[in-house]
Each structure stands twice: as structure tokens, then as C-alpha cells.
N, C-alpha and C positions, 0 to 999 in steps of 0.2 A: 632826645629820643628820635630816630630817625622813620618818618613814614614808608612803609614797605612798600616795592611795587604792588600795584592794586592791578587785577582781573574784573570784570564783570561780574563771570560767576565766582571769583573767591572773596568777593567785597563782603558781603552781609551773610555768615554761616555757612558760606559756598551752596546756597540753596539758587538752584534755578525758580521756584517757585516765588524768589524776592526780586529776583532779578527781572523777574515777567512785569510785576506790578508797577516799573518806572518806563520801560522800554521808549519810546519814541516821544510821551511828553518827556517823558526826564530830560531826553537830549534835548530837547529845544528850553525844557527850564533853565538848564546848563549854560545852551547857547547865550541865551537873554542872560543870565548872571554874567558870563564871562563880558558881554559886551558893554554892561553897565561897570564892570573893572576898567576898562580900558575907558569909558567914558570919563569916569574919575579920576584918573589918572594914579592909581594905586595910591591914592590918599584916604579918599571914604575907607570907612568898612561895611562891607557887604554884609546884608542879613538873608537868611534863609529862612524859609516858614512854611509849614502846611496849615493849610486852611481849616483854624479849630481856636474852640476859647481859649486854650493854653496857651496859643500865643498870645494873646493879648496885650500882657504888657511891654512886649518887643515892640508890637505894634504900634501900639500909641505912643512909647517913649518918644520922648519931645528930643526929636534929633535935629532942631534947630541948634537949639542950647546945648546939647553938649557937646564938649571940645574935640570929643573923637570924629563929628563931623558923620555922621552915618548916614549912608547911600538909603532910598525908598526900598523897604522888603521885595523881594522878589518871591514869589506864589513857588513853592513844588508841589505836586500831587501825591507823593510816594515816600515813606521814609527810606527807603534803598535808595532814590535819586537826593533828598538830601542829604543822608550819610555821605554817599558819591562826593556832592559836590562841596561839600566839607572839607572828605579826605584830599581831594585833589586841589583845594586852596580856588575854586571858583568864589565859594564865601568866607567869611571871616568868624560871624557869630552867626547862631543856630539855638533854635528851641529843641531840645534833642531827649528824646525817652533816655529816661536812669539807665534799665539795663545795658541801651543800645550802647552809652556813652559809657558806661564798662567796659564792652565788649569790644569798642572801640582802639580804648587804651592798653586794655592787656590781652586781646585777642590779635588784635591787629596791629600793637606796637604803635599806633595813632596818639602825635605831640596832645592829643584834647586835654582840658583842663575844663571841670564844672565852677562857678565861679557863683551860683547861687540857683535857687530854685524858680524858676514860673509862676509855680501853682501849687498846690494840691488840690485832693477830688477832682470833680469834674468829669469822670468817664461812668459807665453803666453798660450792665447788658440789656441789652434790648430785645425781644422776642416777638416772632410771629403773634398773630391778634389771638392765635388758637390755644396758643399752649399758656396752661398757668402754672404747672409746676416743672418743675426742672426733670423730672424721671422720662417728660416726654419728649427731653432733648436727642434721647437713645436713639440710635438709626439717622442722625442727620450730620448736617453739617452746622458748625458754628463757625463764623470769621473771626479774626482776630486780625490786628492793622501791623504786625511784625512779632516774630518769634520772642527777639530781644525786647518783649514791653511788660508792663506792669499789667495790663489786661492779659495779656499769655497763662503772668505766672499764678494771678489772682481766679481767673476763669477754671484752670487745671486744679486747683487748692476747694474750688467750691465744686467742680463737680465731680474729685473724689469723695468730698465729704458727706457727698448723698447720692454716695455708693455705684458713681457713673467712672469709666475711665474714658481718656481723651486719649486718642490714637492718632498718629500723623502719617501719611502717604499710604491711605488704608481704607477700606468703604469701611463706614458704622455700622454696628450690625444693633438692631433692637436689644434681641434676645440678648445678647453678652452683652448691654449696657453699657455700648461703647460709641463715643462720640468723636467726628473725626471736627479737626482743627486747621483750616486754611486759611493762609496768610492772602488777606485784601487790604486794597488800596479804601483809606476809609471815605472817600467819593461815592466807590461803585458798592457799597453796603449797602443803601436806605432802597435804591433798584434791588438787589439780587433781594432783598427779603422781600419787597412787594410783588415780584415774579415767581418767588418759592424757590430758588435755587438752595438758598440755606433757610434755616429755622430761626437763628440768631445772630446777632455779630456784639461784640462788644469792645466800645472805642470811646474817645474822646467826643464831649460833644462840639459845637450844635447838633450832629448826625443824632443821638436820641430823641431829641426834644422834635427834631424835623422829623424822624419815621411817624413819633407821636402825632404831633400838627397833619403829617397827612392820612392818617387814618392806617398804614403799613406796620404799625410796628408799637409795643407794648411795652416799656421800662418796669424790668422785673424786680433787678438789684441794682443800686448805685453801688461803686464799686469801694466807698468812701462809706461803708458799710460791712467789707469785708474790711478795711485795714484803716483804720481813722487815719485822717489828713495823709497822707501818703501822697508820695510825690509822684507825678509823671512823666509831667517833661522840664528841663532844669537846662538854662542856659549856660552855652557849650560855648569856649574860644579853644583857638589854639596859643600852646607855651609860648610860641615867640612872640605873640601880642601881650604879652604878662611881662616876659623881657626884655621887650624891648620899646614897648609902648603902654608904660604904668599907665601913664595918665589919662589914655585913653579907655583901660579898663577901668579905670576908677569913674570914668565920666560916662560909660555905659549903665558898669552896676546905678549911679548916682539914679539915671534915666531911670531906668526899667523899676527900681527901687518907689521913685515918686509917681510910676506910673499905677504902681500896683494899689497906692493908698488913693488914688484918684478914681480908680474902678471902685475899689471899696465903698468908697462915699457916695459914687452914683452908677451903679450899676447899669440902668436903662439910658443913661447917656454913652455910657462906655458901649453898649450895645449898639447903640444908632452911629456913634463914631468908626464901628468895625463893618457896621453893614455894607453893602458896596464897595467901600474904598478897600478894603482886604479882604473879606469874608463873604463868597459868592450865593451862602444861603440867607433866605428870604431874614428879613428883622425879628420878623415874632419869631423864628427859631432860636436865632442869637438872643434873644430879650428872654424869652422860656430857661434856655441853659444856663444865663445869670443870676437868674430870679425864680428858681422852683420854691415851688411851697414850702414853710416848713410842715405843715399838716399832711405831705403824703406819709405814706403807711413806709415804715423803715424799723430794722432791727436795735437800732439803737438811737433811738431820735435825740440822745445828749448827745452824739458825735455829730451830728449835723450833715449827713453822708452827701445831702442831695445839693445841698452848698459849696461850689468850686471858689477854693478863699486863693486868696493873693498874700501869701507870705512867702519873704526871700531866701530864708536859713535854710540852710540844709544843712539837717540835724545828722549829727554822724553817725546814731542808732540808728536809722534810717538803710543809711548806707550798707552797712554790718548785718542788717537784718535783712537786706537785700541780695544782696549777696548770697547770703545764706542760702534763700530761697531759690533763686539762680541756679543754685546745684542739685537743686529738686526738680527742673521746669524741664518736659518735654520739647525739644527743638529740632530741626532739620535742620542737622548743620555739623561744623567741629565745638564740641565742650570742653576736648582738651585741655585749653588755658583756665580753664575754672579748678581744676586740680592743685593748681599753684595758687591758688588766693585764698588767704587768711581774712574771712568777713571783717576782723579787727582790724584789719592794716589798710584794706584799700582806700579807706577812705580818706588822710593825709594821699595818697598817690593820686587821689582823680581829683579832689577838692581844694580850690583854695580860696578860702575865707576870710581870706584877708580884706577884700575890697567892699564886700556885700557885710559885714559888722560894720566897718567905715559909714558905708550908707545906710542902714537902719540908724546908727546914731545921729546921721546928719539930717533923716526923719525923723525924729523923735525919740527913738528908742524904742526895743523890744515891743514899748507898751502901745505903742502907735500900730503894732500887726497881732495885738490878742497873744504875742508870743512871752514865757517867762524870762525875767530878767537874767539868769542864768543860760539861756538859752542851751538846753540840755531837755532833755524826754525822754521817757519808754514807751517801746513800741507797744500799739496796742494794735491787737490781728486776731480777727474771728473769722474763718471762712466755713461758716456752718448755715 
């Protein structure tokens, strides 16, 4: 499959509103990625990351040991500047949002390939200190960190179902219970709610746990609440590294695989190992995001919603069920290409699983990440 030429603005739903959010860091994250390629001499592989627990076990993976030889992460601030420099082959592998990496593949004809999951949970809405119910969302704004993400399409599902609609490139109006939705960089969230520009944003943490810590901002829903264990962001290569260099995929999943069961086991070390060296927010933010209570007040405290867990599979009802949704979510952009996708079928097209089974086995098995031996689920989705 051949990469399309790419625009600026036709990269990410041809919205200039995404394209705003990477502008002048992006290029210089660009710069720094390109120049640590050329340092390594096109042997490393390059990783990409925004600064968020999901990444995690990209992070940590022990890139001493594996044979793929992986370059030190390089920071982006924006998911439109890491898409970018995906698309254009500045990086190799990426922590990369479900939708986006859809959207990627059959929007934009983009070689990606998911090769296993991050995370699940781990995001939340978060609200001004003021508001405790969601009907006083009406008349504002709410952020969301890209069109194509699982907070888009889970924020739109929960605030039609208490009778609010989310409107894009439009003021909110109270009366009509209409809420508008703009796409931010998730940096400049935990500011723009303690300034009052928006009311809400809802993204991946540590930004919840840190609005909370400073006194700006209120975790209403964990979003792992709305949809049990649901994925977010799920690591991205491209096919010619699957083609042409197995073993290197195979020695990544292996990494990121034994990274995840190493968080599992100690959470607040995994915290202090992220702080500084990757993760530009304070510790007690990242140590909060690992470690919430299970005693806060949640819809379904058997789901565990406020728990962002480290399982690799990415289960194909997932997918299917994603999808689905996909062709429900208001976006700023083209949805064209969602017309041709059978929820059943994408997921053979974007997934392959072959390497990430290998390495759950060569950890223990299934039973080492809480996951069934069959490694199969229904989805379970409440956005009420």
C-alpha cells in the first residue's frame, strides 16, 4: 500500500483546526526526530510519544536488550505532529490513538499496521471545580485532544445520553443544550480550564490527576466507565518493518510486552522512572494517574474504570465495536472512507497479532495480564 502525498492541511481530516495544534513545535519535534535518524544511521528505530501514561510502556521498554536496537523517544506535543511524522517516515514506531490509526490506514491509504495494545483506561473527563453535573456543560466549550480519538467518540455518546448535543465550528448555545467541541493539544488543557476558556477537556492522563493536584479541575467520569477496558492508544509500525524486519518487530512487541507486566508489579516505580526522564509533569501527578483509588465513587466499581491496566491484545470486538462507533462521531473533517468499512473486517486489515500472542506467551501467558485464555471478549459499553 502506497503512502499518499500528504498536505498539512489534508494530513489529519483536512481540518485546519488540527493542524493549528502542532504548528512550530511540531516542526522542530520533526527536526530533532529527523536528526537522531541520521545519527543512527537508519538502523535504530525511532519512537515517537506524547507526553501521557499511555505511553508508558514504549517508554520504559528495555531498548538496551532488544535486537531491534531502539533510538531514545523523542517528545511530540500534538497528535497531528506525531501522525505527521509517522506518515513521513521521521519515526518508525508510535503510541498512536485506535481511531487515528484507522483513519490512517483507510482514510489515508497509510502502510500502518497495529501490532498490539499500550493500555486500556487511563483517560477521563475532567471539569471546572464548578460544575457537578453534566446539563451545565450546555453553552460551553469542551476540549478533546483529536477528532479521531476514543475521548471524541465516548464524550459525544455521554453527552447525548443526558440529552446534550456536541456541535463543532459553532458557539454552544445553553438554551438548545448544545455543547461545542475543540480540538486541543493536551499540554495546553490543564491552563485553558484554570483560565475559564473551556469548562472541560477530556484526555489521557497524567493532565487529570494534575488539574486535580492543582486545585483547576475536577474528574467527573473516568472514561473506563463508559466502555470497560477500552483501548486508547495501541502501538503503531509501519508494513515494511513487519516485511522486512520480523525480528525486529518481534523484539519490540517482546520489550513493550515485559514492560507492561513490570508497571503492573510496581506501579510508583514505573512512575518515578517516567518522571523527568520522559514525562515533563510533576511525580505526584504521574504516581496519582497509576495509582487512583479504588474507593472513588464510579458507575461501575467491578470495571475498575479509574485503573489504567497494561494489557497487550487487542481484542478484535474491540475493533468491530470501534469502528462501529466511528460512523456515529461528529468530526471536522472527510468521513467519506468510513462508508466502505465493514466493523467486521477491519480489524485483520489494521492488526497483526501475530507478534504480540508470541510475547504474551513468552510472558507467561494470557494469565500473566488478567486476560482469558482464549483471548476473545464482549464488548461491554454504557455511556449513560
Amino acid at each position: 500500500m502506497r503512502t499518499p502525498a500528504i498536505s498539512r492541511r489534508g494530513l489529519l481530516c483536512g481540518c485546519a483546526g488540527l493542524v493549528a495544534t502542532s504548528g512550530v513545535a511540531g516542526l522542530a519535534d520533526l527536526g530533532r526526530a529527523a536528526a537522531q535518524r541520521r545519527g543512527g544511521g537508519g538502523e535504530r528505530l525511532r519512537i515517537g510519544y506524547l507526553p501521557i501514561t499511555d505511553a508508558a510502556p514504549l517508554l520504559i521498554a528495555d531498548r538496551g536488550a532488544a535486537a531491534a536496537d531502539l533510538a531514545e523517544p523523542v517528545l511530540f506535543r500534538s497528535w497531528a505532529a506525531l501522525a505527521e511524522a509517522f506518515l513521513t517516515r521521521q519515526v518508525d514506531i508510535v503510541h498512536l490513538l485506535m481511531p487515528l490509526a484507522v483513519q490512517l490506514r483507510f482514510g489515508l491509504g497509510a502502510p500502518a499496521r497495529i501490532l498490539g495494545w499500550n493500555h486500556t483506561n487511563g483517560s477521563a473527563l475532567t471539569v471546572a471545580p464548578g460544575i457537578t453535573e453534566l446539563g451545565q456543560l450546555a453553552g460551553t466549550q469542551v476540549a478533546i485532544p483529536f477528532w479521531w480519538s476514543i475521548h471524541n467518540i465516548l464524550i459525544q455518546q455521554l453527552l447525548r445520553a443526558h440529552g446534550l448535543r456536541p456541535v463543532i465550528r459553532g458557539s454552544a448555545s445553553r438554551s438548545a443544550g448544545t455543547v461545542e467541541l475543540v480540538v486541543m493539544s493536551p499540554s495546553d488543557m490543564v491552563p485553558a480550564l484554570a483560565n475559564g476558556s473551556i469548562s472541560a477537556f477530556t484526555v489521557a492522563d497524567p493532565f487529570n490527576a494534575a488539574a486535580e493536584l492543582r486545585g483547576v479541575g475536577r474528574i467527573h467520569r473516568f472514561l473506563g466507565d463508559l466502555w470497560r477496558d477500552h483501548a486508547c492508544c495501541a502501538l503503531v509500525v509501519h508494513q515494511q518493518l513487519l516485511d522486512r524486519r520480523p525480528d525486529a518487530a518481534t523484539a519490540v512487541m517482546d520489550a513493550v510486552v515485559r514492560a507492561q507486566l513490570r508497571i503492573g508489579g510496581d506501579r510508583p516505580a514505573a512512575a518515578k522512572q517516567l518522571a523527568g526522564a520522559y514525562l515533563p509533569q510533576p511525580l505526584p501527578a504521574i504516581t496519582k494517574a497509576l495509582t487512583y483509588s479504588d474507593q472513588l465513587p464510579v458507575r461501575h466499581p467491578e470495571w475498575r474504570p479509574q485503573r489504567i491496566g497494561f494489557q497487550p491484545f487487542p481484542f478484535p470486538s474491540f475493533t468491530g465495536a470501534l469502528v462501529a462507533a466511528m460512523h456515529d462521531t461528529v468530526v471536522d473533517g472527510d468521513i467519506g472512507f468510513l462508508s466502505g468499512l465493514d466493523p467486521d473486517r477491519v480489524h485483520g486489515a489494521l492488526v497483526d497479532d501475530r507478534f504480540v500472542r508470541a510475547a504474551i506467551d513468552n510472558a507467561g501467558g494470557p494469565a500473566a495480564f488478567g486476560l482469558p485464555d482464549r483471548l476473545t471478549r464482549i464488548e461491554e459499553i454504557d455511556p449513560s
